[in-house]
N, C-alpha and C positions, 0 to 999 in steps of 0.2 A: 504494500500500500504506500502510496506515497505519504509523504512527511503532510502534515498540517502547516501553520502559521511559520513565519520566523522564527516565533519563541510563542511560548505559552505568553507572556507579558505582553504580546500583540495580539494572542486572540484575546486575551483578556480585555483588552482595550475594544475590539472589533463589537463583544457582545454589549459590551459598556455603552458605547457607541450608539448602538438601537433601543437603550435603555433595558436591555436583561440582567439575569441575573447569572452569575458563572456555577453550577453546580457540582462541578468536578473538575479537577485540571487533570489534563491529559498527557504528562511530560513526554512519552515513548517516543510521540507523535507531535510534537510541539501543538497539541489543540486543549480544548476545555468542551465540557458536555454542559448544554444548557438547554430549559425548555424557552420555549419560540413560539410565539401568534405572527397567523401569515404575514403580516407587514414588515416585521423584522426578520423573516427568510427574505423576503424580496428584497430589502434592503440590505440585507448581510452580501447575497446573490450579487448586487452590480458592483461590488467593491472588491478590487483587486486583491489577488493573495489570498482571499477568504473563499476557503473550499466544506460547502454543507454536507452533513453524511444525518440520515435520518437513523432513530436507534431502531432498530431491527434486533429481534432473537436469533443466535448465533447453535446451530447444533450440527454435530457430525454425523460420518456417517459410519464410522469405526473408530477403535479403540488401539492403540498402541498399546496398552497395557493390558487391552483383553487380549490378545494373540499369547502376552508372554508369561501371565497370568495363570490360562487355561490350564495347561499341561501341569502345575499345581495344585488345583484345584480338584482335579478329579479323583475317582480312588479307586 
C-alpha cells in the first residue's frame, strides 16, 4: 500500500483543516483514522497529498499458523 500523508502531523492538520476530529494516528502509514460527513471527504478529496481509504473489515482467506498448527493438533 502506498504511504499516507508526509507525516502523521500533516494528516493531522489535513482532518483539522475540515474541522474533524483525529481518532487514531496511523504512524506505519504516515495517516490518522477519523470519522467524516460527506462534505469533509469532498473537501479532504480536492486537496493535494491527501489520499481517503474508507474503513472496511479486513478477513483472510487462510491461516499460516493453521497449516503448521495442524499436524499438532491431531492425535
Amino acid at each position: 500500500m502506498d504511504r499516507g500523508a508526509a507525516s502523521v502531523a500533516a494528516a493531522r492538520r489535513s482532518v483539522a483543516g475540515v474541522g474533524a476530529r483525529v481518532e487514531q494516528e496511523l504512524d506505519i502509514i504516515h495517516g490518522v483514522s477519523a470519522y467524516l460527513n460527506p462534505w469533509q471527504i469532498e473537501h479532504l478529496r480536492t486537496r493535494t497529498g491527501v489520499r481517503l481509504f474508507q474503513d472496511r473489515a479486513v478477513t483472510t482467506r487462510g491461516s499460516l499458523l493453521g497449516g503448521v498448527l495442524a499436524p499438532l493438533t491431531r492425535w
